[in-house]
N, CA, C and O atoms as a Tripos MOL2 file, in Angstrom:
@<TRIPOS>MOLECULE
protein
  300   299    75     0     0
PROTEIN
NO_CHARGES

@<TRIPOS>ATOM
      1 N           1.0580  -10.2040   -3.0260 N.3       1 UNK1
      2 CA          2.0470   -9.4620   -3.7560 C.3       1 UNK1
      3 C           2.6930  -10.3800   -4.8030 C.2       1 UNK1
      4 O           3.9180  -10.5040   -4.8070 O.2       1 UNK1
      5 N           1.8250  -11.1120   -5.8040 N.am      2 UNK2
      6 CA          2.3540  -11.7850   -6.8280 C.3       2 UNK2
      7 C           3.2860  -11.4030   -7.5830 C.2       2 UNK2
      8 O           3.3360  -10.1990   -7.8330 O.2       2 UNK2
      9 N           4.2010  -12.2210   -8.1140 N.am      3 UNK3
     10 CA          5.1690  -11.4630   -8.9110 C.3       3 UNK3
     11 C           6.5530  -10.7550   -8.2830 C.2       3 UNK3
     12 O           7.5950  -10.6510   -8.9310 O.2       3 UNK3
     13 N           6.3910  -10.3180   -6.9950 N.am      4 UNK4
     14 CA          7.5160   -9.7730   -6.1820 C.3       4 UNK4
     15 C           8.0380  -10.7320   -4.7740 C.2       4 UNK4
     16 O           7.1870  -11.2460   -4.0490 O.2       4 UNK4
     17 N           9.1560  -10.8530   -4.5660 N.am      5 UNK5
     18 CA          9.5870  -11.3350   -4.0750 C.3       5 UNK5
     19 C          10.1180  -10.1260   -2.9180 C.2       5 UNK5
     20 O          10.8790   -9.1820   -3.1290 O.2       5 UNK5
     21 N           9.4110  -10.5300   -1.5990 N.am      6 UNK6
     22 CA          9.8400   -9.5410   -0.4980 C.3       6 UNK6
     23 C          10.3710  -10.2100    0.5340 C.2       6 UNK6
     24 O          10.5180  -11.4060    0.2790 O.2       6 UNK6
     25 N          10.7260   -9.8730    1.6420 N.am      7 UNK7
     26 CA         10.6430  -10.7340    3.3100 C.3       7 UNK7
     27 C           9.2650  -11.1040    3.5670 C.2       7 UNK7
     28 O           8.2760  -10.7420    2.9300 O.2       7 UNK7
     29 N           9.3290  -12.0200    4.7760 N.am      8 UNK8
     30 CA          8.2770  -12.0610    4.7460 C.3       8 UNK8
     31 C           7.7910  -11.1690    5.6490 C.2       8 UNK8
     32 O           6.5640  -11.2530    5.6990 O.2       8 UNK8
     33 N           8.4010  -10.0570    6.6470 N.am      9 UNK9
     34 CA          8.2550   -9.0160    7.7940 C.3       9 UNK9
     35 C           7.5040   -7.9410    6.5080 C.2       9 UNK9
     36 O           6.3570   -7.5060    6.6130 O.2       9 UNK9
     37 N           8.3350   -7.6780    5.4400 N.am     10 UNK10
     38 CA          8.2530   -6.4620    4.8440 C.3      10 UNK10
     39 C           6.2930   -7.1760    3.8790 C.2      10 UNK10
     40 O           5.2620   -6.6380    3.4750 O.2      10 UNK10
     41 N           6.7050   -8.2210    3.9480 N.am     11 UNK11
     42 CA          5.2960   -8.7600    2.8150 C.3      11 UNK11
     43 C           4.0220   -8.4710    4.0350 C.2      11 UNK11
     44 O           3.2280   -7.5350    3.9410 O.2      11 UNK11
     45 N           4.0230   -9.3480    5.0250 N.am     12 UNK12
     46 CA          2.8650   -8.8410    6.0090 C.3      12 UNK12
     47 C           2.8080   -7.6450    6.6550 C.2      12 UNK12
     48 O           1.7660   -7.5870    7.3070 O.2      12 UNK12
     49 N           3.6230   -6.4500    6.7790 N.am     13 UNK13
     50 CA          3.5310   -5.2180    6.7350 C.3      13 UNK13
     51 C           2.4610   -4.8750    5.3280 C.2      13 UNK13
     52 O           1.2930   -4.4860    5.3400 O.2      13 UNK13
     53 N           3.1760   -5.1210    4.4050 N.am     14 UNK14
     54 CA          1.8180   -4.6050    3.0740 C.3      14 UNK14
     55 C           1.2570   -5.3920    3.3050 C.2      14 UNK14
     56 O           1.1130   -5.0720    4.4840 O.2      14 UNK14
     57 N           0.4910   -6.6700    3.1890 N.am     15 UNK15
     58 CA         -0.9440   -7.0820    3.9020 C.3      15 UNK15
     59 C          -1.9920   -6.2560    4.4480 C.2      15 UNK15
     60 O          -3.0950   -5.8520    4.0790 O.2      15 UNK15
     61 N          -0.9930   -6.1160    5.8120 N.am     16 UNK16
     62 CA         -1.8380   -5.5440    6.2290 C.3      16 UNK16
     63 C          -1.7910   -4.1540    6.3930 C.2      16 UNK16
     64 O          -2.3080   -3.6880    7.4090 O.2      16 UNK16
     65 N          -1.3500   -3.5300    5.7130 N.am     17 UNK17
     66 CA         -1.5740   -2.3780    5.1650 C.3      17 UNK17
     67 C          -2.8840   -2.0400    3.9420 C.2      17 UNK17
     68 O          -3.7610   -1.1860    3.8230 O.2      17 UNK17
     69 N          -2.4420   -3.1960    3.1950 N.am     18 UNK18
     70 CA         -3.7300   -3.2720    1.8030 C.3      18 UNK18
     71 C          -5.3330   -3.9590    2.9190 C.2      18 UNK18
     72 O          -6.5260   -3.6800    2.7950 O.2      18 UNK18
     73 N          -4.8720   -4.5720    3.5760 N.am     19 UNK19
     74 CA         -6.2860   -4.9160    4.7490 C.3      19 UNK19
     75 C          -6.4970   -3.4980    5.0860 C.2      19 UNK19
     76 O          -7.5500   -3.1640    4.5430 O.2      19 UNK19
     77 N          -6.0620   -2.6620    5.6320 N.am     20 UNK20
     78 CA         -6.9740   -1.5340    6.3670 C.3      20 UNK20
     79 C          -7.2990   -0.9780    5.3760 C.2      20 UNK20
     80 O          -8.1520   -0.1120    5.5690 O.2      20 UNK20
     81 N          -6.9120   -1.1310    4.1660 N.am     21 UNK21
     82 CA         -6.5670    0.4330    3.1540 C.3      21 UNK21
     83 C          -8.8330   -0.6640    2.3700 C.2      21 UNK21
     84 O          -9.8800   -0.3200    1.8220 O.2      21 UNK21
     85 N          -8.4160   -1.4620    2.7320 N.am     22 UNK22
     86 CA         -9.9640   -2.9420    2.1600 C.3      22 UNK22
     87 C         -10.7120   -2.5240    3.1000 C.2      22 UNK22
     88 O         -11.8920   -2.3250    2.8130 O.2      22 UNK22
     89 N         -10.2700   -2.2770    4.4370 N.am     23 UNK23
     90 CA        -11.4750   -2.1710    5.7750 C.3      23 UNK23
     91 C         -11.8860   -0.7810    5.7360 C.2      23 UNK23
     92 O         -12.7670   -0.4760    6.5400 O.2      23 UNK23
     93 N         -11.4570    0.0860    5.0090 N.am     24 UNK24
     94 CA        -11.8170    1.6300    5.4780 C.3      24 UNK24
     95 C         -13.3950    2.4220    5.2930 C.2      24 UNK24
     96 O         -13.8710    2.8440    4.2390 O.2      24 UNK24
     97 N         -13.9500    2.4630    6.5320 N.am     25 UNK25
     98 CA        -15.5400    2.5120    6.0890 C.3      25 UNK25
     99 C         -15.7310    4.3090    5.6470 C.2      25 UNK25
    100 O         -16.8880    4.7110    5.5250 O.2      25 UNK25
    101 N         -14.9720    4.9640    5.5040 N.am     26 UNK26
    102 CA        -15.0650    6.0610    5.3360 C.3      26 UNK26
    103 C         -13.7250    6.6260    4.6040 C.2      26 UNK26
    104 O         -12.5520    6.3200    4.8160 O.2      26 UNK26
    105 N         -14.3610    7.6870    3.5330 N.am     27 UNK27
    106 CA        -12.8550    7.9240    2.6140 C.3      27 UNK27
    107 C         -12.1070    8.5150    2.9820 C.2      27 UNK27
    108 O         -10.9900    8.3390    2.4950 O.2      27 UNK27
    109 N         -12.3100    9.7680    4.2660 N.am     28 UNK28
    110 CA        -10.9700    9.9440    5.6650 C.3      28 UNK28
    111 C         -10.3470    8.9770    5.6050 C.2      28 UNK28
    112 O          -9.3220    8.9240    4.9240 O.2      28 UNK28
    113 N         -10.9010    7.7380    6.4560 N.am     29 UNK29
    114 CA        -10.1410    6.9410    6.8120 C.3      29 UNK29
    115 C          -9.6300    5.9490    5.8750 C.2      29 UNK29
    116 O          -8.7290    5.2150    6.2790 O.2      29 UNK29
    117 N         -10.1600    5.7830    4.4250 N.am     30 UNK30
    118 CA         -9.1990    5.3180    3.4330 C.3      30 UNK30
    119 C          -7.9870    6.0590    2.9540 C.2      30 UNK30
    120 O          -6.9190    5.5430    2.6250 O.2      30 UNK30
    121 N          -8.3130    7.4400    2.9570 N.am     31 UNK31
    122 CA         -7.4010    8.4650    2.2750 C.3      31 UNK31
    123 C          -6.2650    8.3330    3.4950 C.2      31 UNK31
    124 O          -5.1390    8.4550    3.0130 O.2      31 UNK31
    125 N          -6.2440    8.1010    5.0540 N.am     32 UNK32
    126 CA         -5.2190    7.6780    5.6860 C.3      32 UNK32
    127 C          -4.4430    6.6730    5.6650 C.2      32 UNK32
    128 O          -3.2960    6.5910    6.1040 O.2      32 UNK32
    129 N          -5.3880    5.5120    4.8920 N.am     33 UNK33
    130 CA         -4.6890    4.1570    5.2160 C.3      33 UNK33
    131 C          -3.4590    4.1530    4.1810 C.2      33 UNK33
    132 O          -2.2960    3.7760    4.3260 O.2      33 UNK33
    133 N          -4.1760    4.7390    3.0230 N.am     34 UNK34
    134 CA         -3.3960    5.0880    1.9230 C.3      34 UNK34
    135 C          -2.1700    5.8580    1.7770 C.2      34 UNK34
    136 O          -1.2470    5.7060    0.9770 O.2      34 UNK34
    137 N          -2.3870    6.9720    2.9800 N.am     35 UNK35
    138 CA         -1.2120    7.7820    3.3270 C.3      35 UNK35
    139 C          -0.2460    6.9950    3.7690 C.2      35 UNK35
    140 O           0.8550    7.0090    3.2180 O.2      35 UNK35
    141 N          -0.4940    6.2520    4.7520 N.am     36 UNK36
    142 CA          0.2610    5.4460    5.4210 C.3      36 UNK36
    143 C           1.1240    4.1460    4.7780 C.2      36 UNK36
    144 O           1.9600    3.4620    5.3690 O.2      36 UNK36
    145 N           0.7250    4.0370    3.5780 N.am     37 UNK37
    146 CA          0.7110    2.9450    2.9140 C.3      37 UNK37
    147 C           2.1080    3.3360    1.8900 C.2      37 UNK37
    148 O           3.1080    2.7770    1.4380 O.2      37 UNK37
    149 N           1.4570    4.6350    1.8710 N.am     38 UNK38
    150 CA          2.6670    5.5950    0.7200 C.3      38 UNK38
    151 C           4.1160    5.8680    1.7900 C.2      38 UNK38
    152 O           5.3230    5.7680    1.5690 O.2      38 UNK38
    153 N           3.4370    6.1940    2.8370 N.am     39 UNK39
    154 CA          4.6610    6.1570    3.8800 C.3      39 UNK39
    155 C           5.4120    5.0310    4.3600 C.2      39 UNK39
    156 O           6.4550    5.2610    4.9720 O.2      39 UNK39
    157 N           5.0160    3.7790    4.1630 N.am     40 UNK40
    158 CA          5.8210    3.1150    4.2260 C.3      40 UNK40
    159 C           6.6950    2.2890    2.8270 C.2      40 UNK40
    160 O           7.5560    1.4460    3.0780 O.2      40 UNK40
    161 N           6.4940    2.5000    2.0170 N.am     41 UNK41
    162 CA          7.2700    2.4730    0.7860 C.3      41 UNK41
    163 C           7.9110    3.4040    0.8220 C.2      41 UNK41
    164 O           9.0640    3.1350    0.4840 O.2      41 UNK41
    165 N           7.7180    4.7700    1.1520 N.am     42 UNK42
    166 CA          8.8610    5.8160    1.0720 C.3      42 UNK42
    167 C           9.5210    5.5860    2.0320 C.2      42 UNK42
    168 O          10.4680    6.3700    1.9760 O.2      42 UNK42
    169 N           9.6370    4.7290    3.2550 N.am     43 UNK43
    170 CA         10.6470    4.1150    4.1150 C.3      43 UNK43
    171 C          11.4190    2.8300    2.9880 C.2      43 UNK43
    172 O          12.6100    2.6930    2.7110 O.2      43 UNK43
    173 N          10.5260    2.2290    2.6360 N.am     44 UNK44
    174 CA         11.8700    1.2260    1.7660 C.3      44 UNK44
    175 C          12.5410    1.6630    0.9340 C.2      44 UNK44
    176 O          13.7290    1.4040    0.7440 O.2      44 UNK44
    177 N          11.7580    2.4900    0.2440 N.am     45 UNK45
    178 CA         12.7920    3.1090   -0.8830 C.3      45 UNK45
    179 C          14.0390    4.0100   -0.6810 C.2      45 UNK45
    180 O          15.1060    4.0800   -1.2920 O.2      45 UNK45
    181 N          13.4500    4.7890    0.5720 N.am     46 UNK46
    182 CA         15.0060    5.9770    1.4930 C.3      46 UNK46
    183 C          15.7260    4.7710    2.0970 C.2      46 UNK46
    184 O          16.9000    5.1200    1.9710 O.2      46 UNK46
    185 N          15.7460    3.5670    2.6740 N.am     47 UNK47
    186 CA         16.4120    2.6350    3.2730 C.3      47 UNK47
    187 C          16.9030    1.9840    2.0230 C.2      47 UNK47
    188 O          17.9300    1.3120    2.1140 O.2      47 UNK47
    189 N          16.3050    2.0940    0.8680 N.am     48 UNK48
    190 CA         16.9460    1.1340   -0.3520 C.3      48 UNK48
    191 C          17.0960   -0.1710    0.2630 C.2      48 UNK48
    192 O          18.1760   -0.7200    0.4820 O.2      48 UNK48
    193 N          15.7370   -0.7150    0.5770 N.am     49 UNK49
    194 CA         15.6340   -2.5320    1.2260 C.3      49 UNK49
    195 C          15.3260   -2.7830   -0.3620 C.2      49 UNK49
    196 O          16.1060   -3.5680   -0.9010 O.2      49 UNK49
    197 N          14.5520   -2.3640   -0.9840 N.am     50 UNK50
    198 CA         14.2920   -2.6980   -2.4460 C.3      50 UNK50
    199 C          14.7440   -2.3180   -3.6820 C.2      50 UNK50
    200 O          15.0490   -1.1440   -3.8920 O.2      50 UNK50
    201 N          14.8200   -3.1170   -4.4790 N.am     51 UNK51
    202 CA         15.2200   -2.6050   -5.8010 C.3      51 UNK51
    203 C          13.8490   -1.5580   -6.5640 C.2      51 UNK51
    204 O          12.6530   -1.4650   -6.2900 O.2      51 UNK51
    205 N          14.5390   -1.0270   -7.3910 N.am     52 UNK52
    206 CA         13.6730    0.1380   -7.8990 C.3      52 UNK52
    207 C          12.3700   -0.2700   -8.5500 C.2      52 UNK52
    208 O          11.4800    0.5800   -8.5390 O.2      52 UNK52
    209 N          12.0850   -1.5900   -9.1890 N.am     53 UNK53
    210 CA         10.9860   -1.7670  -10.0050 C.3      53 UNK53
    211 C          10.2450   -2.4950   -8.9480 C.2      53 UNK53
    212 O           9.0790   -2.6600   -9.3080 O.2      53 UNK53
    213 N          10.4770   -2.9670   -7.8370 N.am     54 UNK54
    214 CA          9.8430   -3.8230   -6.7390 C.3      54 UNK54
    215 C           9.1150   -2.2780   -6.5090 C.2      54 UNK54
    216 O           7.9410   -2.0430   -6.7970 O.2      54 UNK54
    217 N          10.0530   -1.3070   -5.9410 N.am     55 UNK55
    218 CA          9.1590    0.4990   -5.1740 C.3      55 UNK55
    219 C           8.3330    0.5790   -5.8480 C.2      55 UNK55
    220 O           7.1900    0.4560   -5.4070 O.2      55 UNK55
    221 N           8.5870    0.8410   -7.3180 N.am     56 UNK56
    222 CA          7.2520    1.3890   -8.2150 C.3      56 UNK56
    223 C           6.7290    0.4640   -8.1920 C.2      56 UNK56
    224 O           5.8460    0.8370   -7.4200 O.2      56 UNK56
    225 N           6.4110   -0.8370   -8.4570 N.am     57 UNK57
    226 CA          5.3430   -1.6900   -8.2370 C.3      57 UNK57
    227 C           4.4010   -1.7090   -6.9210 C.2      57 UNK57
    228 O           3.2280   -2.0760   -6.9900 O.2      57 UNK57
    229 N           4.9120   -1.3530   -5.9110 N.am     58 UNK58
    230 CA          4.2230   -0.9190   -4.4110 C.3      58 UNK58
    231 C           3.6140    0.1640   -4.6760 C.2      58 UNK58
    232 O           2.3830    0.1870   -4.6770 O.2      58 UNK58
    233 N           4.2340    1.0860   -4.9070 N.am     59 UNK59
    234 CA          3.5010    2.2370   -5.0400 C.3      59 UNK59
    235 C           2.1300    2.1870   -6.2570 C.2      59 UNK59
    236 O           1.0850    2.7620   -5.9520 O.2      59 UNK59
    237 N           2.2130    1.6500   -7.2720 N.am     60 UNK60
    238 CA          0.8860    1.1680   -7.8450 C.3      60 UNK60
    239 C           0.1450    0.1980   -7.1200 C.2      60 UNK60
    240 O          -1.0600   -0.0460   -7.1590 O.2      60 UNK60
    241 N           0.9640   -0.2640   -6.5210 N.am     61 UNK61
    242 CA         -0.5750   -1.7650   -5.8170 C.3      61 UNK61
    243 C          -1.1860   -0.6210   -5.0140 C.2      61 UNK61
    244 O          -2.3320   -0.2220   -5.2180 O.2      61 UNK61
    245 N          -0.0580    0.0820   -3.7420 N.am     62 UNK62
    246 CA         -1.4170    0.8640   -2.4660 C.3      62 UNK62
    247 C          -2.1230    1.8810   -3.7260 C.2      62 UNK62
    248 O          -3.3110    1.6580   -3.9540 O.2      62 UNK62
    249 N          -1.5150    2.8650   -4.4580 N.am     63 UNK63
    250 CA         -2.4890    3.8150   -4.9780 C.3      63 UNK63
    251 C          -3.4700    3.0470   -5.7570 C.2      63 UNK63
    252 O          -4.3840    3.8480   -5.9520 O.2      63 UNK63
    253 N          -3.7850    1.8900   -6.3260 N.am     64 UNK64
    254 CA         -4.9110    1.0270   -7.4460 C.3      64 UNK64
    255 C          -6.0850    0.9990   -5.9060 C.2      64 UNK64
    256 O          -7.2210    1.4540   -5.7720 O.2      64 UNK64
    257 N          -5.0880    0.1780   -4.8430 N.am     65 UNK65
    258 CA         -6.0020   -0.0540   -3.9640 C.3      65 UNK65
    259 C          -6.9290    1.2510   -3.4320 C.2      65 UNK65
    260 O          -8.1400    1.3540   -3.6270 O.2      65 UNK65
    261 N          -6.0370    2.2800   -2.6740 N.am     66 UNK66
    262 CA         -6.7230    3.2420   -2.4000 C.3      66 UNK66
    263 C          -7.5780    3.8120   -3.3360 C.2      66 UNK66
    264 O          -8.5720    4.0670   -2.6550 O.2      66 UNK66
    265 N          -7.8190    4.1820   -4.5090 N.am     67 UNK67
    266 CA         -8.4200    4.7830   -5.3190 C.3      67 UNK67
    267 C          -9.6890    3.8030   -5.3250 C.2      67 UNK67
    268 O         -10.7600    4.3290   -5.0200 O.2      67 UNK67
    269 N          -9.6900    2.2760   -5.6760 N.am     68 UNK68
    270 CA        -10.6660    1.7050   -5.5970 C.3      68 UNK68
    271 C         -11.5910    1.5090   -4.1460 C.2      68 UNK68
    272 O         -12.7150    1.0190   -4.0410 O.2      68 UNK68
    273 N         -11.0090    1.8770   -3.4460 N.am     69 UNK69
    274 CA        -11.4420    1.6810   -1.8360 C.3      69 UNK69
    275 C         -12.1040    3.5760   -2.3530 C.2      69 UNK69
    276 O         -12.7680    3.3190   -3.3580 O.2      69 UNK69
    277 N         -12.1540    4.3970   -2.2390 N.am     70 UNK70
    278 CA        -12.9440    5.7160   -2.6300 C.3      70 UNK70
    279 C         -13.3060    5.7120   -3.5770 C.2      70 UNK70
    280 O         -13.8050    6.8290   -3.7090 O.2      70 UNK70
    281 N         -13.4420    5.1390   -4.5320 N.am     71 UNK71
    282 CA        -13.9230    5.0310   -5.6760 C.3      71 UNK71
    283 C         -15.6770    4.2280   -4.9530 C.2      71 UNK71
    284 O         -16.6380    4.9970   -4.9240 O.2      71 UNK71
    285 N         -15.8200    3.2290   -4.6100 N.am     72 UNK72
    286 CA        -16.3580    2.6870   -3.5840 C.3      72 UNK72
    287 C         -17.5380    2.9380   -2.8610 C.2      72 UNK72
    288 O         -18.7390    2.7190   -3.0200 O.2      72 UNK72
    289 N         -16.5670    3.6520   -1.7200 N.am     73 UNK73
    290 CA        -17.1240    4.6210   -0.7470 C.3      73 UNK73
    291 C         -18.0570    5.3590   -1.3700 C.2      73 UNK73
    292 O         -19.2390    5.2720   -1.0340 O.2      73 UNK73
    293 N         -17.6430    6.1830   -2.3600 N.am     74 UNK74
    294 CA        -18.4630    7.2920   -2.9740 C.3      74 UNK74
    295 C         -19.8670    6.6460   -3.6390 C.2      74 UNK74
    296 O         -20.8730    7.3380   -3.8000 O.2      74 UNK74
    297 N         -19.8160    5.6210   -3.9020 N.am     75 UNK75
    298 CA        -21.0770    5.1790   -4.6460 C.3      75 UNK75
    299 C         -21.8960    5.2410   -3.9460 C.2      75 UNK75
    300 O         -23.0350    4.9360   -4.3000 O.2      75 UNK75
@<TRIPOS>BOND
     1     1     2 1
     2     2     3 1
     3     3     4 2
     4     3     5 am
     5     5     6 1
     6     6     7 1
     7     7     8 2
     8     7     9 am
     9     9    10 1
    10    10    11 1
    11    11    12 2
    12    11    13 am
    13    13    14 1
    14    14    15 1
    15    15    16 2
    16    15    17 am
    17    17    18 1
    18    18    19 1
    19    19    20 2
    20    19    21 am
    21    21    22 1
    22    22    23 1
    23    23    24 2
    24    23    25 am
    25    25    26 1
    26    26    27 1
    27    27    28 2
    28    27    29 am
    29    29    30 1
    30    30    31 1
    31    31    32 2
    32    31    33 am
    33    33    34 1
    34    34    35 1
    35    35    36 2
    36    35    37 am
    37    37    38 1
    38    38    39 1
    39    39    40 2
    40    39    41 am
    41    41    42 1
    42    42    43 1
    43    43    44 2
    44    43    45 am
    45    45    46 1
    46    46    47 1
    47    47    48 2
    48    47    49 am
    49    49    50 1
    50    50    51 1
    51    51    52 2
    52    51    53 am
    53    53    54 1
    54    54    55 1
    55    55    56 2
    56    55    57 am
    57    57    58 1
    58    58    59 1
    59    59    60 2
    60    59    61 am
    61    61    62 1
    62    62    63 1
    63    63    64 2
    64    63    65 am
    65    65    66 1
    66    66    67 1
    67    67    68 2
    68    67    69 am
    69    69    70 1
    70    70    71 1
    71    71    72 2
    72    71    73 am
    73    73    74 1
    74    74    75 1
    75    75    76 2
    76    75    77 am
    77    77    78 1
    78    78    79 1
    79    79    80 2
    80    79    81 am
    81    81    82 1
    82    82    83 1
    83    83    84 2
    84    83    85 am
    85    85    86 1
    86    86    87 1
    87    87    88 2
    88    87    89 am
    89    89    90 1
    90    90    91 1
    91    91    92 2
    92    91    93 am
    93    93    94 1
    94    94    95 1
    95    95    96 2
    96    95    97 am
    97    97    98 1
    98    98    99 1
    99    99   100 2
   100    99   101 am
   101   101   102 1
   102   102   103 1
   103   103   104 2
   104   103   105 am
   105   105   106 1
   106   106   107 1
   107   107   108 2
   108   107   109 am
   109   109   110 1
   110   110   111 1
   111   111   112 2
   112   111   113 am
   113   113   114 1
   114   114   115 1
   115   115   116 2
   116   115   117 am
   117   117   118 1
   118   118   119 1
   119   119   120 2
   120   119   121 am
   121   121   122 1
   122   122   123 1
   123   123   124 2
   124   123   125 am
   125   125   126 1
   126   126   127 1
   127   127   128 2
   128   127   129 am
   129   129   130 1
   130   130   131 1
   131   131   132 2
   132   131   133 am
   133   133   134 1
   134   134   135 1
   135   135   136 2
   136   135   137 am
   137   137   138 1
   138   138   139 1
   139   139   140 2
   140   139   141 am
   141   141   142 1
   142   142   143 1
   143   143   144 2
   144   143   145 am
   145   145   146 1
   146   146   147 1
   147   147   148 2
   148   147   149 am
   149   149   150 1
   150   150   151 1
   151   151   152 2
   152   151   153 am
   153   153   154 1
   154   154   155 1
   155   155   156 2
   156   155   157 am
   157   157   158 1
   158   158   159 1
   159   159   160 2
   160   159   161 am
   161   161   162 1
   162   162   163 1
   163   163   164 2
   164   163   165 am
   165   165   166 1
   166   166   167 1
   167   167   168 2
   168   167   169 am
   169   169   170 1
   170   170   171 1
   171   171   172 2
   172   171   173 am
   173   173   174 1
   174   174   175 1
   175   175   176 2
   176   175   177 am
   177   177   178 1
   178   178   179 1
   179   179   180 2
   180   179   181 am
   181   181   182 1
   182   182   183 1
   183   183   184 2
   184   183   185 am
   185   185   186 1
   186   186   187 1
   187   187   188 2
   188   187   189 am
   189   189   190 1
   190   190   191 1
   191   191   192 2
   192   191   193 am
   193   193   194 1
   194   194   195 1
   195   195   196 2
   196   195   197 am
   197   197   198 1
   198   198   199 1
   199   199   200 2
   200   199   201 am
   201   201   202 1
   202   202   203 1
   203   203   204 2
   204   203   205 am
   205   205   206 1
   206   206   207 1
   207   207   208 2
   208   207   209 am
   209   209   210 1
   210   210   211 1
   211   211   212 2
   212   211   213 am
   213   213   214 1
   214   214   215 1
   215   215   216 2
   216   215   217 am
   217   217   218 1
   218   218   219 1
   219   219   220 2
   220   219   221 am
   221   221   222 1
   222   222   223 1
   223   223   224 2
   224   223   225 am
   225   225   226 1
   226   226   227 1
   227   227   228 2
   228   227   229 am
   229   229   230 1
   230   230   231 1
   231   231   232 2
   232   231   233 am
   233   233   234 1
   234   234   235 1
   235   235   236 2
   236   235   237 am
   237   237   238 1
   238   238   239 1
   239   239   240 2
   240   239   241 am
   241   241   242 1
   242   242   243 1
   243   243   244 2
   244   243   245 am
   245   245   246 1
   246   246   247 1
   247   247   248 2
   248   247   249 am
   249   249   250 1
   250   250   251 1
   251   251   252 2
   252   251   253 am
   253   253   254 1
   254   254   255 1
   255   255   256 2
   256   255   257 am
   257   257   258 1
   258   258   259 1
   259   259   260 2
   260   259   261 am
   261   261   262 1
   262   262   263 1
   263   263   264 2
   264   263   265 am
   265   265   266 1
   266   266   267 1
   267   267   268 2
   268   267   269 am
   269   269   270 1
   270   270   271 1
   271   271   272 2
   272   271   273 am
   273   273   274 1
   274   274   275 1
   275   275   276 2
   276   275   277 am
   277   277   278 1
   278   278   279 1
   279   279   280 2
   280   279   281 am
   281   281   282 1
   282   282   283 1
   283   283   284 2
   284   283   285 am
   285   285   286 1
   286   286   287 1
   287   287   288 2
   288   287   289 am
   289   289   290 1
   290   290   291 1
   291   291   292 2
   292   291   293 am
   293   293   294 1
   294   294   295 1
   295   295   296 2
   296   295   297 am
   297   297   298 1
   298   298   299 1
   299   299   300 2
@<TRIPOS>SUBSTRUCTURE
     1 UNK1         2 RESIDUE 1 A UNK
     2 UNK2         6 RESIDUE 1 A UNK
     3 UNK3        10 RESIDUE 1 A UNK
     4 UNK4        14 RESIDUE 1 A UNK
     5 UNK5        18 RESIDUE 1 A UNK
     6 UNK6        22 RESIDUE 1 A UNK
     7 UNK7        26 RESIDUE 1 A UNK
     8 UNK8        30 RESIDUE 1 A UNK
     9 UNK9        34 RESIDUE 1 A UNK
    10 UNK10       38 RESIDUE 1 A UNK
    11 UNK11       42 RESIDUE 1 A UNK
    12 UNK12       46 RESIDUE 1 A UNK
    13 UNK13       50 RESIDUE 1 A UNK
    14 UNK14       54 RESIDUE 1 A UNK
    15 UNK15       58 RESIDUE 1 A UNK
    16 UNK16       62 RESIDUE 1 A UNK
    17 UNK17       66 RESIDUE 1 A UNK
    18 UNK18       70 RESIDUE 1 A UNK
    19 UNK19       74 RESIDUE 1 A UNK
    20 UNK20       78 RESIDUE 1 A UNK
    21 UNK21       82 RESIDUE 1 A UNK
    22 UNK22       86 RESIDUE 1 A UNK
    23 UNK23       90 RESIDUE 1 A UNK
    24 UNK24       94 RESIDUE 1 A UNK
    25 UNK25       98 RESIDUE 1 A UNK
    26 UNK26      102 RESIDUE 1 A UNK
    27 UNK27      106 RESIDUE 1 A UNK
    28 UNK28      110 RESIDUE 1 A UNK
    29 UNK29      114 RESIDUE 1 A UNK
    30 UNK30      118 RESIDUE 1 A UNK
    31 UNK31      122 RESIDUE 1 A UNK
    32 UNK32      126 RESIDUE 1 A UNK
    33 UNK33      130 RESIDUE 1 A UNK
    34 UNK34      134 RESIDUE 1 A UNK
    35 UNK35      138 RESIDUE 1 A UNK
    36 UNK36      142 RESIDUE 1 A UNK
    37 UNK37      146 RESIDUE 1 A UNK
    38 UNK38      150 RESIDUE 1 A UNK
    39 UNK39      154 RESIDUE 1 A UNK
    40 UNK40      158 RESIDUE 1 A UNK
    41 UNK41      162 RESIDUE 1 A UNK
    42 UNK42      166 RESIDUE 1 A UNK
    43 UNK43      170 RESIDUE 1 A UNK
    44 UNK44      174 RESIDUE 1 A UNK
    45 UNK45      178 RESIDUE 1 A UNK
    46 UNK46      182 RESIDUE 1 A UNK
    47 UNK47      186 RESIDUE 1 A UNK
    48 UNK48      190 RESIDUE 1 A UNK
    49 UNK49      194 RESIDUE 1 A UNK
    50 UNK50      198 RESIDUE 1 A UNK
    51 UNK51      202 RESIDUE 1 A UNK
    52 UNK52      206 RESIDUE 1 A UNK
    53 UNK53      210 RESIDUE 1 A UNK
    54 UNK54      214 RESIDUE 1 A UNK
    55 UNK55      218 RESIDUE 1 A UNK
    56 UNK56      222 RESIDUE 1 A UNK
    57 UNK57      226 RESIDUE 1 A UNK
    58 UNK58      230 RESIDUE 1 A UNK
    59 UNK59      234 RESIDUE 1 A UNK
    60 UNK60      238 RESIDUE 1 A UNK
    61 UNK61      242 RESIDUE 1 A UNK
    62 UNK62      246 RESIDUE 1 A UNK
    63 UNK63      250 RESIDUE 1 A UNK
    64 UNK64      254 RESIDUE 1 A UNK
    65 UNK65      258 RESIDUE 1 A UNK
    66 UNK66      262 RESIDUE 1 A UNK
    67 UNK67      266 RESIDUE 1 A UNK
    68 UNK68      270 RESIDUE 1 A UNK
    69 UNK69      274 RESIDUE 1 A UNK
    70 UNK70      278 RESIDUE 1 A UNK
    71 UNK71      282 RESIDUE 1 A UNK
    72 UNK72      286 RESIDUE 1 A UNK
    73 UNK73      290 RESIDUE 1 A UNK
    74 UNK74      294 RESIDUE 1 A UNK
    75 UNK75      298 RESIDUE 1 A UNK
């Protein structure tokens, strides 16, 4: 997560979040990791742990990731 400055609880939560969303052998199970991924940024952002340009920057890293993880798959 270059560029952003997080905890380090909240940084290895996205890790390994962007790891499953990397491991997903099927686009079900990417299109979940991804869900999940969106769900937990919409926990930081309703908790306001982050400032606003840190959220939208999360929310582009999991959706770049997920899309390229099915983007992928499909080939």
């Amino acid at each position: 997560m270059e560029g952003m400055t997080l905890s380090p609880k909240i940084e290895r939560e996205a890790d390994k979040l962007l790891a499953q969303i990397a491991r997903a052998d099927s686009m079900i199970v990417a299109a979940k990791a991804g869900a999940r991924a969106e769900g937990f940024v919409l926990g930081l952002e309703s908790a306001r742990a982050l400032n606003e340009a840190t959220i939208d920057r999360l929310y582009v890293i999991f959706d770049s990731a997920t899309e390229q993880r099915l983007k992928a798959l499909a080939e």
